[in-house]
C-alpha positions as CSV (number, residue, x, y, z in Angstrom):
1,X,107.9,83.4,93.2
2,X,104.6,85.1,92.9
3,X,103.6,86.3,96.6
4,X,100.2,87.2,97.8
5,X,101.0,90.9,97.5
6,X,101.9,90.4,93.5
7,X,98.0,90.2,93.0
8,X,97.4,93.2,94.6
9,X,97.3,96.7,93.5
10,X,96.9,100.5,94.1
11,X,94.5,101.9,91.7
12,X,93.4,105.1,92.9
13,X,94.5,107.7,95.8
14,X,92.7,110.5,97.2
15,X,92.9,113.7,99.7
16,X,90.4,116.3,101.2
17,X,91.7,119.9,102.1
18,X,94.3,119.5,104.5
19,X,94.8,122.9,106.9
20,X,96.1,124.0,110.4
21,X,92.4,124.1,111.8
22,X,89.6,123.7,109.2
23,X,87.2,123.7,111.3
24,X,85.1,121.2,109.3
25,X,83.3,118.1,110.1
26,X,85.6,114.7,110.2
27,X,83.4,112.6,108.5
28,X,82.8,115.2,105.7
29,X,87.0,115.3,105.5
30,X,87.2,111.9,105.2
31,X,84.5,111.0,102.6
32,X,86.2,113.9,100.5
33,X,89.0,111.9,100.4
34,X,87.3,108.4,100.0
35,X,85.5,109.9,96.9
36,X,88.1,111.6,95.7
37,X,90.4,107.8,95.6
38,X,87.1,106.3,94.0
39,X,86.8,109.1,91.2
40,X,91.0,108.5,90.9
41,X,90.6,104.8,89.9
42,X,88.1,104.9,87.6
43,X,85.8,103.2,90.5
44,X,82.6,104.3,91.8
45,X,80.9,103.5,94.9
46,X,79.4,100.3,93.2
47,X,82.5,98.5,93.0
48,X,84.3,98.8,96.5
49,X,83.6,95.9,98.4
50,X,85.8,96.3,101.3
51,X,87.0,98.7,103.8
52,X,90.0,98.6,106.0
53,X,91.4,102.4,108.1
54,X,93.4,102.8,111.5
55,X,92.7,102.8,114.3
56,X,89.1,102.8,113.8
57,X,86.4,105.3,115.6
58,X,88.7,106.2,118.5
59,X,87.0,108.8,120.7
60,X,90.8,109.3,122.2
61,X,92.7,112.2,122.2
62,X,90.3,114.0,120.6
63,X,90.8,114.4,117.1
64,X,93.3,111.4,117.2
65,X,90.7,109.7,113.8
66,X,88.1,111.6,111.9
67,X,85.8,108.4,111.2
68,X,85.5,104.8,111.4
69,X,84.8,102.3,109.0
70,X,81.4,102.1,110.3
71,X,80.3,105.7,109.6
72,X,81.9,105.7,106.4
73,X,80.1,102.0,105.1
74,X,77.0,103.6,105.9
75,X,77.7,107.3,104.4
76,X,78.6,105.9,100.8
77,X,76.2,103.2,101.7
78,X,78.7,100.5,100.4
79,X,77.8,96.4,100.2
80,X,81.2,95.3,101.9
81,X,82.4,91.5,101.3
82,X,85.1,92.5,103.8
83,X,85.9,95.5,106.0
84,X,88.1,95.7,109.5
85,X,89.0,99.2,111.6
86,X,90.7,98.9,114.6
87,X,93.8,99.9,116.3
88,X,96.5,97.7,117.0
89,X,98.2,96.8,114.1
90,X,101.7,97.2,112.9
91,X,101.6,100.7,112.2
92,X,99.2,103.2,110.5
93,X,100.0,101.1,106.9
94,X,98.9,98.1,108.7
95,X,95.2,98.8,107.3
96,X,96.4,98.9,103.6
97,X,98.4,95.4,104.1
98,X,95.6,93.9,105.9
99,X,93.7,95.1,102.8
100,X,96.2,93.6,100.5
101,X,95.8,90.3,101.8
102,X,92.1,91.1,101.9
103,X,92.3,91.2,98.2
104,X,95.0,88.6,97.4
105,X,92.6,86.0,99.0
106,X,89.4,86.8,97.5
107,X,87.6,88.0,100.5
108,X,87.1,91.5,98.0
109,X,88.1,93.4,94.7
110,X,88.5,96.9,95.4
111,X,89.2,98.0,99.1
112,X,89.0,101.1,100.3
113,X,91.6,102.4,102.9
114,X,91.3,105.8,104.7
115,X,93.1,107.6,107.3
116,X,91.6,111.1,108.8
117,X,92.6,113.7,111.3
118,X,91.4,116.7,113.0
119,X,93.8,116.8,115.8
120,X,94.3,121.0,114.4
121,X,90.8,121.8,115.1
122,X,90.3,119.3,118.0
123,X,93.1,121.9,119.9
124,X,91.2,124.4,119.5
125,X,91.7,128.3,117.8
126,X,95.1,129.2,120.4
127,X,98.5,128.1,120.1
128,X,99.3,123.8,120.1
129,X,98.1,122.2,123.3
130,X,98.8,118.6,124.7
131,X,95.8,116.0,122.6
132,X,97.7,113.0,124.7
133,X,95.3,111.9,128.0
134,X,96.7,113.5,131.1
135,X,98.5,116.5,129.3
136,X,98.1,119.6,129.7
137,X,94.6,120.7,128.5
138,X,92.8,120.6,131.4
139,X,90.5,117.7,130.7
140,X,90.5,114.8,133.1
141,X,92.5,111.5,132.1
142,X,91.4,108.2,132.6
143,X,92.9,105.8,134.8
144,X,96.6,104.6,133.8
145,X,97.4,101.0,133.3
146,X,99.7,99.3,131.5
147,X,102.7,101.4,129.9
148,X,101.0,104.9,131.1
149,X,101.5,103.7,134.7
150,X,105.1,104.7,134.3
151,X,105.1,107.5,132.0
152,X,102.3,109.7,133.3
153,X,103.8,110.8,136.5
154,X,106.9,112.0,135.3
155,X,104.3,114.2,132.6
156,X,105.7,111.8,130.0
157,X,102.6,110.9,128.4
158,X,103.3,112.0,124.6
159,X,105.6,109.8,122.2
160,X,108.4,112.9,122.0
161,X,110.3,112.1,125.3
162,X,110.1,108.3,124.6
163,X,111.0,108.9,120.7
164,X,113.9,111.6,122.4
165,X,115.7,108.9,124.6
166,X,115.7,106.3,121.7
167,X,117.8,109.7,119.8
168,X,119.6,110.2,122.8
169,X,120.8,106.3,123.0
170,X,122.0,106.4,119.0
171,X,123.5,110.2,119.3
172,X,125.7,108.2,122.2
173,X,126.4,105.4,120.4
174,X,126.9,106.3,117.2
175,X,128.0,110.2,117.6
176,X,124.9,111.5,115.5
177,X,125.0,115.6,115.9
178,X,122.1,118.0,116.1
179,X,123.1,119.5,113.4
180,X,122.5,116.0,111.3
181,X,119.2,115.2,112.7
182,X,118.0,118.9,111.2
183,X,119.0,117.6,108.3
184,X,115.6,115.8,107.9
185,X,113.7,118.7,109.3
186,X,115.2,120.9,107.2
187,X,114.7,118.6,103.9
188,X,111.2,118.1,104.8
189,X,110.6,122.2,105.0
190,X,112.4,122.4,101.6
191,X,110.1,120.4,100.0
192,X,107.0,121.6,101.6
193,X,107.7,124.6,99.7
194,X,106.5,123.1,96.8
195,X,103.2,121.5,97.6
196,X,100.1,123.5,97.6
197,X,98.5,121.7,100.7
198,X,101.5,121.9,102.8
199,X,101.2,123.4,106.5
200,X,104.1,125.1,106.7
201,X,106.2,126.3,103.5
202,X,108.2,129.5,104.8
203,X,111.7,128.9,104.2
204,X,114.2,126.8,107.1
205,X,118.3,126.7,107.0
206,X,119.7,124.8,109.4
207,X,120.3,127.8,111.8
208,X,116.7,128.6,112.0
209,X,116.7,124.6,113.3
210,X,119.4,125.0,116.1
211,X,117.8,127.8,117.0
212,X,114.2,126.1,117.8
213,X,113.7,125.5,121.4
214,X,114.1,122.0,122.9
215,X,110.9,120.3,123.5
216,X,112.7,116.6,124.6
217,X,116.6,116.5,124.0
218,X,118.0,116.0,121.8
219,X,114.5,116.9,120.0
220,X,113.6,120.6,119.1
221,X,110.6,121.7,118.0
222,X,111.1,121.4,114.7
223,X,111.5,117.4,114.8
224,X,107.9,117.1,115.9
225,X,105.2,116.9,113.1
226,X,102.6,119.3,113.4
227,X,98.7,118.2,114.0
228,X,96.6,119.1,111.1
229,X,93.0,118.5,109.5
230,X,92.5,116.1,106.9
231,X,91.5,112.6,105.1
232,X,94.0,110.6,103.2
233,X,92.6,107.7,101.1
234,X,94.1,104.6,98.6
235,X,92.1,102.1,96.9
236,X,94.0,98.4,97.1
237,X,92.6,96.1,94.1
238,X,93.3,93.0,92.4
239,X,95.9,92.8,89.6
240,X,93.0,91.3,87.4
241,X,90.5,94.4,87.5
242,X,93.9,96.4,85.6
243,X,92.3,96.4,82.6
244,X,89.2,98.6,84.2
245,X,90.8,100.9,86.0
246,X,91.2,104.3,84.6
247,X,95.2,104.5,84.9
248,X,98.1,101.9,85.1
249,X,97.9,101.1,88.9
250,X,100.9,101.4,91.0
251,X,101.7,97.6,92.1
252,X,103.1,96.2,95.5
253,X,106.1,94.4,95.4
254,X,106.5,93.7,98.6
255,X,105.2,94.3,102.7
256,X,106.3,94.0,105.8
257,X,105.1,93.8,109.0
258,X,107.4,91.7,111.6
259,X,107.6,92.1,115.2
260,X,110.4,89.9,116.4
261,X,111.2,92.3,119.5
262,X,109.2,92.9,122.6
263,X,106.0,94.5,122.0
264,X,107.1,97.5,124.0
265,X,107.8,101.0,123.6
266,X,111.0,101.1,126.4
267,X,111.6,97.5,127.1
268,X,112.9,96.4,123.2
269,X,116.0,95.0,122.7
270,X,117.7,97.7,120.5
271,X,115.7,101.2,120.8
272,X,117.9,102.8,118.4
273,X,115.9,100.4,115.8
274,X,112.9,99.6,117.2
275,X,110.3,97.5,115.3
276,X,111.5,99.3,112.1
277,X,114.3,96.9,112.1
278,X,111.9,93.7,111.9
279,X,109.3,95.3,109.7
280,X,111.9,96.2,106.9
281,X,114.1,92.8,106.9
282,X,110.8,90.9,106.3
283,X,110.1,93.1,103.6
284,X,113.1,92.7,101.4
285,X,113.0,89.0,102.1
286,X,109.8,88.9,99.8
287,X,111.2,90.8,96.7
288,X,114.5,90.1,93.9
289,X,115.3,94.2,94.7
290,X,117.6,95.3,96.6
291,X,117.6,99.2,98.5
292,X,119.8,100.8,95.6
293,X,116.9,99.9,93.3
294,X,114.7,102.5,95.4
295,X,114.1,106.3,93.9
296,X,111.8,107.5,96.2
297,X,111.4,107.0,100.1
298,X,108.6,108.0,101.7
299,X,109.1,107.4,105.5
300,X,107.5,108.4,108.7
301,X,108.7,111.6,110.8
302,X,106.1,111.7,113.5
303,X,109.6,112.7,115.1
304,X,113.0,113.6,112.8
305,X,114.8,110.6,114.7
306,X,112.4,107.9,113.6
307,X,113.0,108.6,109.7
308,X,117.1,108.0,110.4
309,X,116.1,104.9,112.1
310,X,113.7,104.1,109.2
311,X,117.1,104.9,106.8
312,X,118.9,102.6,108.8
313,X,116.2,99.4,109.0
314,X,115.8,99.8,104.9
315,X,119.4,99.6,104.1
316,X,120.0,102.5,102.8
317,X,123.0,102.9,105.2
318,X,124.5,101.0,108.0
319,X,123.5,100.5,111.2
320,X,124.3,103.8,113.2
321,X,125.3,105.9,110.1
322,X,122.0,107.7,109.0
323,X,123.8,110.6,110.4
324,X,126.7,111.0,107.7
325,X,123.9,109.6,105.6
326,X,121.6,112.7,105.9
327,X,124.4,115.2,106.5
328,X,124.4,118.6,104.3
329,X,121.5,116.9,103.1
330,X,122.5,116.5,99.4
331,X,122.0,113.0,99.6
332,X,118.4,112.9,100.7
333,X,117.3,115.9,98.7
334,X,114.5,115.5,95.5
335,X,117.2,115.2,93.3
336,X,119.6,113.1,95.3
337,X,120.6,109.3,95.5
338,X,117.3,109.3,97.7
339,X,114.7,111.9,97.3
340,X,113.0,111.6,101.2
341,X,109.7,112.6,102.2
342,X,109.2,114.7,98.6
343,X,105.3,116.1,100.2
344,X,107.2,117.7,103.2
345,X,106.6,114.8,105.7
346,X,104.7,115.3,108.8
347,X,106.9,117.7,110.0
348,X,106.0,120.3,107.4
349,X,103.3,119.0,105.3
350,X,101.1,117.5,108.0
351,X,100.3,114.6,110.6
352,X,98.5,112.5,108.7
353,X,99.5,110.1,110.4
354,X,101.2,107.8,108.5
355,X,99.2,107.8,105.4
356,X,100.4,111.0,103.4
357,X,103.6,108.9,103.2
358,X,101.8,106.2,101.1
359,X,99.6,108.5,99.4
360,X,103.0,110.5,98.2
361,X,105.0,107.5,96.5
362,X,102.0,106.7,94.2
363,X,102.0,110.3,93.4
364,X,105.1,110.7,92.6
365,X,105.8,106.5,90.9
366,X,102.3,107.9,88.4
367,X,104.6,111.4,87.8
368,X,101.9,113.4,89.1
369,X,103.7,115.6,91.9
370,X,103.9,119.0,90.3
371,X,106.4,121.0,91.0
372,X,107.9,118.5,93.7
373,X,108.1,115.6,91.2
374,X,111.1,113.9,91.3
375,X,113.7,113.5,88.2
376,X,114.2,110.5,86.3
377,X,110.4,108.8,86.1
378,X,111.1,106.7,89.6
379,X,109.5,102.7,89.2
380,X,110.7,102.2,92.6
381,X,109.3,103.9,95.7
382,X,108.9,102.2,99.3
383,X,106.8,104.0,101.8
384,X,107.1,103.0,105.7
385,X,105.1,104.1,108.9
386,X,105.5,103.4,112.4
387,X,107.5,103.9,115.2
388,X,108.7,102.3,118.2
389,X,106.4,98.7,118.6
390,X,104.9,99.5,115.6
391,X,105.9,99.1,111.7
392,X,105.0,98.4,108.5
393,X,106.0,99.2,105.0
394,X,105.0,98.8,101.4
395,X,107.4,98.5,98.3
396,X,106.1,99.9,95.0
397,X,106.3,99.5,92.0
398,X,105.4,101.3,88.5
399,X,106.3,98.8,86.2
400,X,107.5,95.1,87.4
């Protein structure tokens, strides 16, 4: 059965400089990136007719989105037949599925879907300081409602204690160790080590893990991404502009995007899943493959814990048994059964916030990751962002 998604494509993917704290305008970050993606397909400004980027021009935390759709029309002074930018959506990947079905009904031919950051710089030139309202960085918060009402006085107003209790709840059901959660952190370094525009790349055993302090138990510091500078891009086009694109496009088999729990990021029904759970079963429900078929996974670690429980929603183990999954981390390394998060991951590489995922299984599906390329040509890759409410995921293809 050919499914909206089968007439989509990605043609083209792009980054800017990605550092610490660059220090350089947003908007310039992100339109290196958005060229760069253009230059990649064999586009140029002429032919995009649609944009689609999350959240949109948020003004909070600082730093939290380089540019909106809006600045980024007018900059490359683009003639849209489409475009959308906001913020609730499932997950940071929601913006290239809403582009996909952008494209599969005709609405454009070539979208262009960004993501930037500049939550480095935005923190200023000391150490890592709270970007979440009513941290710790001395600038006054607004007025809490909704979830924030019960989070902020307990000084709970960052994702790393929720994200810690939803570890805390599968370590006691399950049995998952420390020592197998720093599995991922430690995988993530290793790869790092490999790509030029990774944040940190100094070697990590597992000691040097244990050893990190506690920031919300059972996470350490070392299971929370770091904030970073930078503009991730991806051009979604129509299966029938192939033949004018400069390179064999990388095509999408399959999305997901399901919500079939509350909406919520403490009141859903199972939080050692969380929406991962409904995003990934509506994905395989569009596709003929199966997990086993996949070669490379690309999946979100804006905390360690939310990768095993992406693991876990794919198939690619049981329910509750990421942790013998990941342990010794033989398994998940680049040339494993399941190369994971080959760029490094958020953790090491970078918060990009959910689109360096995306923008590393094309890379590595068109052979064109370097020294971190994986063995054995991969034609399957799935990439998946989000945690807690929020999910989506994309499953690639090479050749179909």
């Amino acid at each position: 059965m050919t499914r909206p998604e089968h007439l989509t494509v990605i043609s083209g993917v792009g980054q800017s400089d990605i550092g610490r704290r660059l220090f350089r305008d947003p908007l310039e970050l992100t339109l290196d990136a958005c060229v760069a993606a253009i230059e990649d397909a064999g586009l140029t400004t002429r032919d995009i007719d649609g944009i689609s980027t999350y959240p949109g021009a948020a003004g909070e935390p600082p730093g939290f989105t380089g540019a909106g759709a809006v600045e980024v029309h007018d900059a490359l002074r683009l003639e849209l037949g489409w475009w959308s930018g906001g913020l609730e959506r499932p997950g940071q990947l929601g913006a290239v599925i809403d582009a996909c079905l952008a494209v599969a009904f005709g609405l454009a031919r070539h979208v262009l879907c960004f993501r930037s950051v500049w939550e480095g710089s935005a923190q200023g030139s000391g150490g890592r300081a709270a970007v979440m309202p009513g941290g710790s960085s001395g600038r006054s918060a607004p007025r809490a409602s909704g979830f924030m009402e019960w989070v902020l006085p307990y000084g709970a107003p960052s994702a790393a204690p929720w994200i810690a209790m939803m570890a805390q709840r599968h370590f006691h059901e399950f049995g998952t160790t420390p020592e197998q959660l720093g599995q991922i952190a430690v995988n993530a370094r290793r790869n790092a080590a490999l790509n030029p525009k990774a944040i940190y790349t100094d070697p990590m055993s597992l000691d040097d893990y244990l050893a990190s302090r506690v920031i919300a138990t059972p996470l350490r510091l070392f299971d929370c991404d770091v904030p970073c500078d930078g503009g991730t891009a991806m051009i979604v086009s129509h299966v029938d502009t192939v033949p004018d694109l400069r390179k064999p496009p990388i095509r999408v088999e399959a999305v997901g995007t399901a919500l079939r729990g509350r909406p919520s990021w403490d009141q859903f029904d199972d939080l050692t899943t969380m929406a991962l759970r409904d995003a990934a079963a509506q994905m395989w429900s569009r596709t003929d493959l199966v997990p086993t078929d996949v070669r490379v996974a690309e999946l979100y670690d804006g905390f360690s814990f939310i990768t095993m429980a992406w693991l876990e929603a794919l198939g690619f183990c049981g329910k509750g048994e990421a942790g013998p999954f990941v342990e010794g981390g033989h398994t998940i390394a680049r040339d494993g059964v399941l190369p994971l998060n080959t760029h490094g991951g958020q953790l090491s590489a970078g918060r990009l916030h959910g689109f360096g995922f995306l923008h590393e299984a094309c890379v590595q599906l068109w052979g064109e990751a370097g020294e971190r390329q994986v063995p054995g040509s991969p034609e399957v890759g799935v990439a998946g962002a989000g945690g807690g409410p929020l999910a989506g995921s994309l499953l690639l293809t090479r050749s179909r």
